[in-house]
C-alpha positions as CSV (number, residue, x, y, z in Angstrom):
1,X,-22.9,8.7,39.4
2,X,-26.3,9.0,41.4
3,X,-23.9,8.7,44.7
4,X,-22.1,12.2,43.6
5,X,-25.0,13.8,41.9
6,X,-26.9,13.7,45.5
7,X,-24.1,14.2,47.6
8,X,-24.5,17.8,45.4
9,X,-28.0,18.5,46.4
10,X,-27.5,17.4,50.1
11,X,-24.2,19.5,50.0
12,X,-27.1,22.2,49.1
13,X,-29.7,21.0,51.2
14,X,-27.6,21.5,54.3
15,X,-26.8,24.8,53.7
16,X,-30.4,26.0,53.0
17,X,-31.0,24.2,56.4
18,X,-27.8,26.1,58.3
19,X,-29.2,29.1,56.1
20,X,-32.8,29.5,57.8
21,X,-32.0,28.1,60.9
22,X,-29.3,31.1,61.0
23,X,-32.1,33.4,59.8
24,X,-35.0,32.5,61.9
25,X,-33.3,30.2,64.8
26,X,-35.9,27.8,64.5
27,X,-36.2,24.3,63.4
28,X,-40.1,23.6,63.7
29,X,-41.8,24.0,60.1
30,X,-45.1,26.2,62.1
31,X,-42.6,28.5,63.6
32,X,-40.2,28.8,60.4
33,X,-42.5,30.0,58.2
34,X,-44.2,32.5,60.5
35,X,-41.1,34.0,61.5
36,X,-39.9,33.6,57.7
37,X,-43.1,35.4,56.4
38,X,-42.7,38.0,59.3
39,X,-38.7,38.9,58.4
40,X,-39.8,39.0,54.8
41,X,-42.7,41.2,54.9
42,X,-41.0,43.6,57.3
43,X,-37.8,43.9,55.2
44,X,-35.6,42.8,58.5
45,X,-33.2,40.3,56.5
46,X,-31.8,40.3,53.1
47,X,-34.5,39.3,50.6
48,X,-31.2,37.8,48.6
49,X,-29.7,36.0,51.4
50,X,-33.0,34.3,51.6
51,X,-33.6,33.4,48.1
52,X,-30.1,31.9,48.2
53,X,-31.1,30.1,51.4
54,X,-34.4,28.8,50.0
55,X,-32.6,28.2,46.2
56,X,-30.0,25.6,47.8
57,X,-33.0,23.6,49.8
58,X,-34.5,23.3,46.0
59,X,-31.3,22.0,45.0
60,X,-31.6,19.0,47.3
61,X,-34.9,18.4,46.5
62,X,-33.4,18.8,42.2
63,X,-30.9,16.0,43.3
64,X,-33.7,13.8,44.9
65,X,-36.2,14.3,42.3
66,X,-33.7,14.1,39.4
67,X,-34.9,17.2,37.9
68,X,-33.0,19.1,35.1
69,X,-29.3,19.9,36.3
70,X,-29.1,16.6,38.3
71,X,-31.2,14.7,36.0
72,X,-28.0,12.3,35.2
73,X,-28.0,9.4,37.7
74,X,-31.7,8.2,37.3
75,X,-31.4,6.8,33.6
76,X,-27.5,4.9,34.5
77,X,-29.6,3.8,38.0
78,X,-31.8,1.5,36.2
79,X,-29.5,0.1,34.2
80,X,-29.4,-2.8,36.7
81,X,-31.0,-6.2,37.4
82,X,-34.7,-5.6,36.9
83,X,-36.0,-5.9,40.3
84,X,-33.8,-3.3,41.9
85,X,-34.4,-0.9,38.7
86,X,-38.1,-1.6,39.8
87,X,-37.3,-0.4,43.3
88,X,-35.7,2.6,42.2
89,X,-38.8,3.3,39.9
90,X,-40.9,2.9,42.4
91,X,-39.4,4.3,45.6
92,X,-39.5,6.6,47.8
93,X,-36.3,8.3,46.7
94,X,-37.1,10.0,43.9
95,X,-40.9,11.2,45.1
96,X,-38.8,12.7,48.5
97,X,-37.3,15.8,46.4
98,X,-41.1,16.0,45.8
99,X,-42.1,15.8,48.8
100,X,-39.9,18.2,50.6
101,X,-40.8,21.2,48.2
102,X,-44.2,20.3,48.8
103,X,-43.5,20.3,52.6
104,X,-41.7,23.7,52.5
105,X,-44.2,25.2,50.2
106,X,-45.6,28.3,52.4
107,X,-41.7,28.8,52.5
108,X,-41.4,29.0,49.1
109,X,-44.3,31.1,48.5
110,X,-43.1,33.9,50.6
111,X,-40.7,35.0,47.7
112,X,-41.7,34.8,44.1
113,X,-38.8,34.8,42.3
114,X,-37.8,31.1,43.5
115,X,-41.5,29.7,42.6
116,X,-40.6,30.7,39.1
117,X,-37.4,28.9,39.6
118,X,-39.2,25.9,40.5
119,X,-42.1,26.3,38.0
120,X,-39.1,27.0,35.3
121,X,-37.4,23.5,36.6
122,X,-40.4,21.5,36.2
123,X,-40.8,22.9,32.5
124,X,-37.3,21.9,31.0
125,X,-37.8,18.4,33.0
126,X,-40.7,17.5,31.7
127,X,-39.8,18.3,28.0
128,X,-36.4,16.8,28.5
129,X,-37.9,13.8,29.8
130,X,-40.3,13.1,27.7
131,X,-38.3,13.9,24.8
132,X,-35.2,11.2,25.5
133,X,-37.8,8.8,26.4
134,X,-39.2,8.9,22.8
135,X,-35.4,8.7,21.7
136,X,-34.2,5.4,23.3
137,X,-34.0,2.2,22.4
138,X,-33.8,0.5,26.0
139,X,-36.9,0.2,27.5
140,X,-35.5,0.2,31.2
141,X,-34.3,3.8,30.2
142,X,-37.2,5.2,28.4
143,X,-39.3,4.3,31.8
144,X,-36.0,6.6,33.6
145,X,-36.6,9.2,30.9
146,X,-40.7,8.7,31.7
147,X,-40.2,8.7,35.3
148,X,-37.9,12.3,35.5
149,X,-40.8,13.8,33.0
150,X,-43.8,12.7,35.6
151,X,-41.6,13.8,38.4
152,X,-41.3,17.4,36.1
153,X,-45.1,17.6,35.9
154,X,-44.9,17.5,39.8
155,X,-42.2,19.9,40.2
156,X,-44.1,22.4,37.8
157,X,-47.1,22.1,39.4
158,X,-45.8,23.0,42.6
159,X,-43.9,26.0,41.3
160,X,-47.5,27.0,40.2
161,X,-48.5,27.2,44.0
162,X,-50.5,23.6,43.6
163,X,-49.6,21.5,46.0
164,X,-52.9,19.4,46.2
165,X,-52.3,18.9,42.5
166,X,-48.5,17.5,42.8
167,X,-49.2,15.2,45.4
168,X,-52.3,13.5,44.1
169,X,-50.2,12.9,41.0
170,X,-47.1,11.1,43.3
171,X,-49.4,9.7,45.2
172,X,-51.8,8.0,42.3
C-alpha cells in the first residue's frame, strides 16, 4: 500500500517538475522562482496551467508527508516489527513532503489559490489525525495517527506562508 500510494504523488511530482521546467526552462530553484514570479505577474503563461503545475508538486509532497488523500500507507507501515516502525516514525521520509513544500515555498506563494490548497490540506490532516488516534486501540497506530496530525500542523502552517514556523516544529 505505501509502495502505490507514493508511486501516486511521484507520478505527480514529475509532472509538476516537466510542468515548470516546460514553463520557465530552468531547473535552478533562484532562477525558477524569478522567472516564475516574472511570467505570473506579467500575465505571459496561463495562471491555470500553473496552478495545475504547482498542484501536482503538492501532490508529491501529500504522498510523502501522508497528508489527507494519501494518508493510507503510514498507519498499515507501522504495523511491523517495532524497530523498523521506529524508523519509519522517525525518518526522513515522511518530513521530506515537508520539506519540499517548504523548499518551493516562494513558488507557492506566487499564486494564492494553491496556498489555500495547502493551508486547507493541513486542516482536514490534522483533525483526521488526531481524531483516529483517539479512536484506536493499537498503540503503534495511534503514534501513525499522531504522527500524520503533527505532520498536518506543518503542512497548515506552511499553507499560512510560515515556513520558519513548520520547520522548527520538524526539526524539534
Amino acid at each position: 500500500k505505501a509502495f502505490v500510494t507514493n508511486r501516486v504523488g511521484d507520478f505527480g511530482l514529475l509532472l509538476g517538475i516537466l510542468g515548470l521546467y516546460w514553463v520557465t526552462g530552468s531547473f535552478d530553484f533562484r532562477d525558477l522562482f524569478e522567472i516564475f514570479k516574472n511570467l505570473i505577474n506579467n500575465n505571459e503563461v496561463n495562471l491555470l496551467f500553473c496552478l495545475l503545475c504547482t498542484f501536482f508538486l503538492f501532490a508529491g509532497a501529500v504522498a510523502k508527508s501522508a497528508q489527507f488523500p494519501l494518508h493510507v500507507w503510514l498507519p498499515d507501515a507501522m504495523e511491523g516489527p517495532t524497530p523498523i516502525s521506529a524508523l519509519i516514525h522517525a525518518a526522513t521520509m515522511v518530513a521530506a513532503g515537508i520539506f519540499l513544500v517548504a523548499r518551493l515555498l516562494p513558488l507557492f506563494r506566487v499564486i494564492p489559490y494553491i496556498m489555500y490548497v495547502i493551508a486547507f490540506i493541513g486542516i482536514i490532516t490534522v483533525l483526521l489525525g488526531a481524531t483516529l488516534a483517539l479512536a484506536q486501540k493499537d498503540i503503534k497506530r495511534s503514534l501513525a495517527y499522531s504522527t500524520m496530525s503533527q505532520l498536518g500542523y506543518m503542512m497548515l502552517a506552511l499553507g499560512m506562508g510560515s515556513y520558519r514556523a513548520a520547520l522548527f516544529h520538524l526539526i524539534t
